[in-house]
C-alpha positions as CSV (number, residue, x, y, z in Angstrom):
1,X,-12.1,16.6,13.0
2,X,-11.4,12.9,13.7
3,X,-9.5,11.1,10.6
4,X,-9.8,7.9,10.4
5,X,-8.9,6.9,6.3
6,X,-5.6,6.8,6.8
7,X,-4.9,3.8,4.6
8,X,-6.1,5.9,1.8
9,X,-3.5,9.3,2.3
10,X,-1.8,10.1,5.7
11,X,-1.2,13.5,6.5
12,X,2.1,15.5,5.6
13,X,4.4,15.2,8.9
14,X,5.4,19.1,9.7
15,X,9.0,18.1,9.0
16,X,7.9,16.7,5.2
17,X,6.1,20.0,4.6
18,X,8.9,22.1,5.7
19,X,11.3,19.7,3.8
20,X,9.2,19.7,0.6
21,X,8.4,23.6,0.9
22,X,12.3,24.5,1.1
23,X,12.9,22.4,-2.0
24,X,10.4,23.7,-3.4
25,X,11.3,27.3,-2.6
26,X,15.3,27.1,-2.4
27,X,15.9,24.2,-4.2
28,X,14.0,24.1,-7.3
29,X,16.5,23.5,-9.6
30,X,16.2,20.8,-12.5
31,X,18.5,17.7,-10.8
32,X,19.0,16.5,-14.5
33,X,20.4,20.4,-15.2
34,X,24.6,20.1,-15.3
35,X,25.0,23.4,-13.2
36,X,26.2,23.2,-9.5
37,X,22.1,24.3,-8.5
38,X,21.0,21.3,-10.4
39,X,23.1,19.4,-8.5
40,X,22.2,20.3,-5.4
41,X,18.7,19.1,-6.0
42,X,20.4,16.0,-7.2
43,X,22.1,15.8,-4.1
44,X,18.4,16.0,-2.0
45,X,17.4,12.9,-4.8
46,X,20.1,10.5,-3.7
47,X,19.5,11.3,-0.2
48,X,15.8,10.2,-0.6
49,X,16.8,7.2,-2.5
50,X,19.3,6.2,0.4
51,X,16.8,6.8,3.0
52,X,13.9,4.8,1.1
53,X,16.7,1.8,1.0
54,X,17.7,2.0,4.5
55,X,14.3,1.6,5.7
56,X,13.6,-1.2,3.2
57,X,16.8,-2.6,3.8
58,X,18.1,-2.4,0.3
59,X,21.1,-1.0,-1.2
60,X,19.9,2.4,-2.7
61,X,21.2,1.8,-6.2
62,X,18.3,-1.0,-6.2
63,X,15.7,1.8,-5.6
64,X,14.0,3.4,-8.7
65,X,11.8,6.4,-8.1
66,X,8.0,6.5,-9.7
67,X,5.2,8.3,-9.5
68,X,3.7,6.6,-6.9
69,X,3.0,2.9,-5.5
70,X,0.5,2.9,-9.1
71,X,3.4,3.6,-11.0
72,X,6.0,1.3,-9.2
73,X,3.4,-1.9,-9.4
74,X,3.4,-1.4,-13.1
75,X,6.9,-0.8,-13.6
76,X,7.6,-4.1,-11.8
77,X,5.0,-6.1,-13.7
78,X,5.2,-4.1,-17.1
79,X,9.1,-4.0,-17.0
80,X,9.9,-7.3,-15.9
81,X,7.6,-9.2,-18.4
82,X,8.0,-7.0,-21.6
83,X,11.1,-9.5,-22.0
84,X,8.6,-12.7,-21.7
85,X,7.0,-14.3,-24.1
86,X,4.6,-16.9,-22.1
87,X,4.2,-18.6,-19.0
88,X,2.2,-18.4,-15.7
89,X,1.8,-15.3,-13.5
90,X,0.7,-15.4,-10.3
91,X,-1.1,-12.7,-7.5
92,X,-3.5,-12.7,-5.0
93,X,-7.3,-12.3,-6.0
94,X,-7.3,-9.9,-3.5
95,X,-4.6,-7.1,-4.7
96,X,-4.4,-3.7,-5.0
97,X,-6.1,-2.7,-8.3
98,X,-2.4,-1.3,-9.9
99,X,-1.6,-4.8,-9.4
100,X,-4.9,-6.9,-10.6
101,X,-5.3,-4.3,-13.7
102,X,-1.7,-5.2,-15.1
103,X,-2.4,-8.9,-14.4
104,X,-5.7,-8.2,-16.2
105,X,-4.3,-6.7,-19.4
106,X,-2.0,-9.6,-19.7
107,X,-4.2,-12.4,-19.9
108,X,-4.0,-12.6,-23.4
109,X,-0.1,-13.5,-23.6
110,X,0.1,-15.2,-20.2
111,X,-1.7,-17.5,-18.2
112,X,-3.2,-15.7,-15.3
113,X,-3.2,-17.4,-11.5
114,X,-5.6,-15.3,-8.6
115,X,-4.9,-17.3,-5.6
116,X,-7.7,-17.3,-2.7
117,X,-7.1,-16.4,0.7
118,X,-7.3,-18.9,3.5
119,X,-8.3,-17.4,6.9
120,X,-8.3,-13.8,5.4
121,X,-4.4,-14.3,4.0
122,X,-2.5,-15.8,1.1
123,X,-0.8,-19.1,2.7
124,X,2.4,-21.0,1.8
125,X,0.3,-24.0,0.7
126,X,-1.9,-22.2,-1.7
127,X,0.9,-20.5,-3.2
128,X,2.3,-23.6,-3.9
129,X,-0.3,-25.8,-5.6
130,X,-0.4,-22.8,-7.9
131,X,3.5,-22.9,-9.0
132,X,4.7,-24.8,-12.2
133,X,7.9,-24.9,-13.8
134,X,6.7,-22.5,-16.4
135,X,5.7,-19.9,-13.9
136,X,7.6,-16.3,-14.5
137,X,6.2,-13.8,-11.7
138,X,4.7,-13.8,-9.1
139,X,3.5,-10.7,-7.3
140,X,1.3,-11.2,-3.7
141,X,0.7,-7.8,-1.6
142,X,2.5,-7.7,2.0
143,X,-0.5,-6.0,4.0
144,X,-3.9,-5.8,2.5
145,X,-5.0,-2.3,1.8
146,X,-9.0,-3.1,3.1
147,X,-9.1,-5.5,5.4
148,X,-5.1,-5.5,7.0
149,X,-4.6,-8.8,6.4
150,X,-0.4,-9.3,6.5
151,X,0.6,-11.9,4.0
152,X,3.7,-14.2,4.6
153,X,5.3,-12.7,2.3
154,X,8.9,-13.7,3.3
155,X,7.6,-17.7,3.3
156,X,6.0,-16.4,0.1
157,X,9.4,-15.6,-1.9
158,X,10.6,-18.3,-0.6
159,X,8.9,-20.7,-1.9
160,X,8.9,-19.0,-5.1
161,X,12.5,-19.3,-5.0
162,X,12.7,-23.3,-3.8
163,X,10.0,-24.6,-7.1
164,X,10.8,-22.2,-9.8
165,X,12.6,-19.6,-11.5
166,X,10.3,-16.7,-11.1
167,X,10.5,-13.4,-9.6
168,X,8.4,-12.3,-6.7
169,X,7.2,-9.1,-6.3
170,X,5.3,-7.8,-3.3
171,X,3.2,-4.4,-3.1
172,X,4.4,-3.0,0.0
173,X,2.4,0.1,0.1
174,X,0.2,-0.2,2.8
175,X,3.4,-2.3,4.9
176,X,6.3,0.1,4.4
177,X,7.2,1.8,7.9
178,X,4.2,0.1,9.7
179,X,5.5,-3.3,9.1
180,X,8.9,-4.0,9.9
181,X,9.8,-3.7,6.2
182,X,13.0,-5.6,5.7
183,X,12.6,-6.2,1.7
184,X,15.4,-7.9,0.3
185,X,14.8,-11.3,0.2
186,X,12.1,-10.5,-2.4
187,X,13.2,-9.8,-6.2
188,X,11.1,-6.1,-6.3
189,X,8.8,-4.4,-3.4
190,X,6.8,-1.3,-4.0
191,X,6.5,1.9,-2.1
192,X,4.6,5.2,-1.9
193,X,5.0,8.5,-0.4
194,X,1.9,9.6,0.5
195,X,1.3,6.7,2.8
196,X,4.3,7.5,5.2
197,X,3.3,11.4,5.9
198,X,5.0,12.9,3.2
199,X,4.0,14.4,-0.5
200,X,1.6,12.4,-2.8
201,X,2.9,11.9,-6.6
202,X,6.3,10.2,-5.2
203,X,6.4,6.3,-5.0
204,X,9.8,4.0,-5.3
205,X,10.3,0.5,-6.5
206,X,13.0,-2.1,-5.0
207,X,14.3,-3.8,-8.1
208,X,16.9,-6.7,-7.0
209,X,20.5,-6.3,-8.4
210,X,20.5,-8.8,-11.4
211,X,16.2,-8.1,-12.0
212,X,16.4,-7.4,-15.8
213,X,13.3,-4.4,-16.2
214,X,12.1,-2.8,-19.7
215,X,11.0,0.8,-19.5
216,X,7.4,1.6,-19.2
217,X,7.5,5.6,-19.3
218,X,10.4,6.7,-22.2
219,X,11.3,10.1,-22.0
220,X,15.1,11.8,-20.5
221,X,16.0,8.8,-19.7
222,X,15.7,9.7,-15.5
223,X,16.2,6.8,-13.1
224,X,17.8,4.1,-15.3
225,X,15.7,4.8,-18.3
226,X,13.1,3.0,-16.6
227,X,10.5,5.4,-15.2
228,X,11.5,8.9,-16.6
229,X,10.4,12.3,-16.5
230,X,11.7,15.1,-14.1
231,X,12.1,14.1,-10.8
232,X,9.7,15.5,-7.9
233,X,12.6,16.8,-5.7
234,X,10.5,18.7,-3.4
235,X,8.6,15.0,-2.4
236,X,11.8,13.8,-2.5
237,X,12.8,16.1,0.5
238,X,9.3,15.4,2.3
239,X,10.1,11.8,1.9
240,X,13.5,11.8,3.3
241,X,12.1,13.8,6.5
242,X,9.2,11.6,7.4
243,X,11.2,7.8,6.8
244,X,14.0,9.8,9.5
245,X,11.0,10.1,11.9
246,X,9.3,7.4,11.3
247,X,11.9,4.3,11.0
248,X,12.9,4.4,14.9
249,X,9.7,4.4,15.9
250,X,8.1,1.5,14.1
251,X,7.9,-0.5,17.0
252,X,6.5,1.6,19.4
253,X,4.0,3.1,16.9
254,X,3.1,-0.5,15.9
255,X,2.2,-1.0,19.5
256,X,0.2,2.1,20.6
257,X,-1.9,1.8,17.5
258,X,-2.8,-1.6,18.0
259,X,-4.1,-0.9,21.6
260,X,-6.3,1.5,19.1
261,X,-7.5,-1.0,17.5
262,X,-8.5,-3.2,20.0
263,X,-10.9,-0.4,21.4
264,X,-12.1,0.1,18.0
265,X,-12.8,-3.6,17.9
266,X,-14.7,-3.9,21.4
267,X,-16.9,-0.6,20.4
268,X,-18.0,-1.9,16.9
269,X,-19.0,-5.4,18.3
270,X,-20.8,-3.8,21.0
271,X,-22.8,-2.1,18.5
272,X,-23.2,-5.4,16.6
273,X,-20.4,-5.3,13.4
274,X,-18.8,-7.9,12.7
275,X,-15.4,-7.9,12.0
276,X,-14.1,-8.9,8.9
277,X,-10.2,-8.2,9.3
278,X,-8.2,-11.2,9.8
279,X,-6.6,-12.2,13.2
280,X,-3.2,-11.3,11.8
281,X,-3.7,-7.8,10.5
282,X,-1.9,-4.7,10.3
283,X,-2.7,-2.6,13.4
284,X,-3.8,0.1,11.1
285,X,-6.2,-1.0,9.5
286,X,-9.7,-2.4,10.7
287,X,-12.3,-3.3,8.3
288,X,-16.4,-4.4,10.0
289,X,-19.6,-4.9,8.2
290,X,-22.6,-4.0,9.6
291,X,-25.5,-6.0,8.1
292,X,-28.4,-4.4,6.3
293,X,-26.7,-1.2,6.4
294,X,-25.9,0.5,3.8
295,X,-21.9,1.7,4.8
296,X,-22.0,5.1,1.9
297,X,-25.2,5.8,4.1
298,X,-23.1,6.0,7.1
299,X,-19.8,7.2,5.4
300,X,-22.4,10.4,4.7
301,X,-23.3,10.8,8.2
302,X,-20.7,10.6,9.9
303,X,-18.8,13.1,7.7
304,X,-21.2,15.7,8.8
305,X,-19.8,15.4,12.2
306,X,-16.4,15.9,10.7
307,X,-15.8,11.8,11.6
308,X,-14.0,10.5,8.1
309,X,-13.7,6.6,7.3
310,X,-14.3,4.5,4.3
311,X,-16.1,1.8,2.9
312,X,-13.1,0.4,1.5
313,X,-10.5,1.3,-0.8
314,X,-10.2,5.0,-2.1
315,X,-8.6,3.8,-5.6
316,X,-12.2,1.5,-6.1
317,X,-14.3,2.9,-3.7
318,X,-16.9,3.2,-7.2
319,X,-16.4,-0.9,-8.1
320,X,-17.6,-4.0,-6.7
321,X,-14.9,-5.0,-4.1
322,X,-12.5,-7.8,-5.3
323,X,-11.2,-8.2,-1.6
324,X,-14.6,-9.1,-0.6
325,X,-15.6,-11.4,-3.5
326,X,-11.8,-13.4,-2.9
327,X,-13.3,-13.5,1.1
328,X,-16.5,-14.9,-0.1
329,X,-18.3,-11.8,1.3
330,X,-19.8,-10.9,-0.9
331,X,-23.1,-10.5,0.9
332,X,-21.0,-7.9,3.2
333,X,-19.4,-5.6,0.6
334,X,-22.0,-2.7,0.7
335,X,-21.7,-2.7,4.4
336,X,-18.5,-2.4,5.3
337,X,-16.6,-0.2,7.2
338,X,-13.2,0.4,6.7
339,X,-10.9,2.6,9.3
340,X,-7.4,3.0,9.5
341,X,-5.2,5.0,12.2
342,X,-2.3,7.2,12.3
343,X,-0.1,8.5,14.9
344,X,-2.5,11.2,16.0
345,X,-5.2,8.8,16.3
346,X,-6.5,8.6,20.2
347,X,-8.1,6.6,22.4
348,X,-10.6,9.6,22.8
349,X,-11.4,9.9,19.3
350,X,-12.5,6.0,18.8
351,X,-15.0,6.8,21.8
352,X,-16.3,9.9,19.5
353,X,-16.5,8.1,16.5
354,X,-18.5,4.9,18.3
355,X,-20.9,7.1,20.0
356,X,-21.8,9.2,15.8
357,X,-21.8,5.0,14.8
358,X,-24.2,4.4,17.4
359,X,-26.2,7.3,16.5
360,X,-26.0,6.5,12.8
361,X,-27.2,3.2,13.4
362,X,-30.3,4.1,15.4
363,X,-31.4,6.6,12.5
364,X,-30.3,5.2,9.3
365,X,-32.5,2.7,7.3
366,X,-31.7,-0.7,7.2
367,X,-31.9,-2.4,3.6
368,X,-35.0,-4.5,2.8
């Protein structure tokens, strides 16, 4: 099997399972329950939450635990404007769709800013023609979860900071540990689990010391009273082990994978797709359209030589593409190719997967 939809769910790292599987098994106390064994799975909670600050570069008691990156995008956006009663919100046209469905369901209270890339990334200068005195939040994704593309977002916040009084939030799902994720000149950041070899259902949200949030999930009042319901220790655990592995080795990992990607780039143009990820991209990800193809065609074929990529997005891989239409490629969105590496990725398995493209290619109709 060669995996290659890693942007979509990374596999669990051997020492998350085996963390997650001895919580699960040893550990499986309530960390809410007031008896010593609930507190030792409270103890495994605040050792994720220090560990999910340390690689964000956060204090801890500015990290509230979610469900996942859905659940920390609408807390931040949710939370923070409960308290407002008008204004302008900003984000990219191109988000994540837990950030363009909250922005959305709020047009009818706020007025609503999508800002256009420029060369495949939100730039300083677009941001700020859109800011006005009267602008509240602004939220812009760090790394693009189809096409790569790595926003600036510390320039971003900045600017933010120098014309108004709003908060910026960034979705750091697709940059946390890939990026070097230092997060705390933004006001919130969010994070997910199952993107970093650990658990799914497990995602965290930075929240700046002095960021005023509303709760969006009332129950027990878990983590602040902001996002409550029992806590998934056993993720928790899974979590802690994979950010330990992975945080030293950003760097390295960063660079090995983007050798990847350069291969992956030279075989697809060979076979004629063009490449649609921006020159500053994640190494990660690489997104290439492949004109009058249909890319669910060869999604389908190469899956049955166990070769798994996507056309895009797995959260709305059934919608039109909003990354494409804020590109202006339209025209490309049915025939795009989207793959994304992981540590385990080789050299040898690009080769494999060009020579099923090239085979796809030759056999597959071409659109009329």
């Amino acid at each position: 099997m060669i995996y290659l939809d890693s942007a979509a769910t990374t596999k669990v790292l051997p020492c998350a399972a085996k963390a997650a599987y001895e919580a699960m098994t040893e550990t499986y106390s309530n960390p809410s329950s007031l008896h010593s064994f609930g507190y030792e799975a409270e103890k495994i909670k605040e050792e994720a939450r220090k560990a999910v600050a340390a690689a964000a570069g956060v204090l801890p008691e500015e990290i509230i635990f979610t469900s996942g990156g859905t659940g920390a995008d609408n807390l931040a956006i949710f939370g923070y404007l409960q308290s407002k009663k008008s204004g302008r919100i900003i984000t990219s046209a191109f988000e994540h769709p837990a950030v363009l469905e909250c922005f959305r369901a709020l047009a009818t209270k706020f007025e609503v800013v999508y800002l256009k890339p420029e060369n495949g990334i939100i730039t300083p200068d677009v941001l700020k023609k859109a800011l006005t005195p009267d602008t509240v939040l602004v939220s812009i994704m760090h790394v693009n979860n189809e096409t790569g593309a790595i926003n600036p977002i510390k320039e971003l916040s900045k600017l933010t900071k120098d014309y108004t009084d709003a908060v910026f939030h960034t979705d750091a799902v697709q940059g946390f540990l890939k990026e070097k994720g230092i997060y705390s000149f933004c006001d919130m950041a969010s994070f997910s689990a199952h993107k970093t070899g650990a658990p799914k259902g497990l995602g965290a949200l930075y929240v700046k010391k002095g960021v005023r949030l509303k709760p969006v999930i009332f129950g027990g009042g878990q983590e602040k009273g902001l996002f409550c319901g029992t806590e998934n220790v056993p993720a928790m655990a899974g979590w802690t082990a994979a950010i330990n592995e992975l945080l030293p080795t950003v760097n390295a990992r960063n660079e090995r994978m983007a050798m990847i990607k350069q291969r992956a780039v030279e075989k697809i143009t060979e076979l004629g797709g063009e490449i649609i990820s921006p020159e500053i991209s994640s190494p990660h990800i690489l997104t290439a359209a492949f004109p009058g193809y249909v890319s669910e065609n060869i999604v389908h074929f190469l899956e049955k030589k166990e070769i798994y990529v996507s056309t895009g997005s797995a959260c709305s891989s059934k919608k039109a593409s909003a990354t494409f239409t804020a590109l202006g490629l339209e025209k490309y969105s049915q025939s795009a190719l989207r793959l994304s590496f992981c540590d385990d990725t080789t050299e040898e398995d690009i080769d494999l997967f060009a020579e099923a493209l090239k085979e796809a290619l030759g056999s597959l109709l071409k659109k009329k």
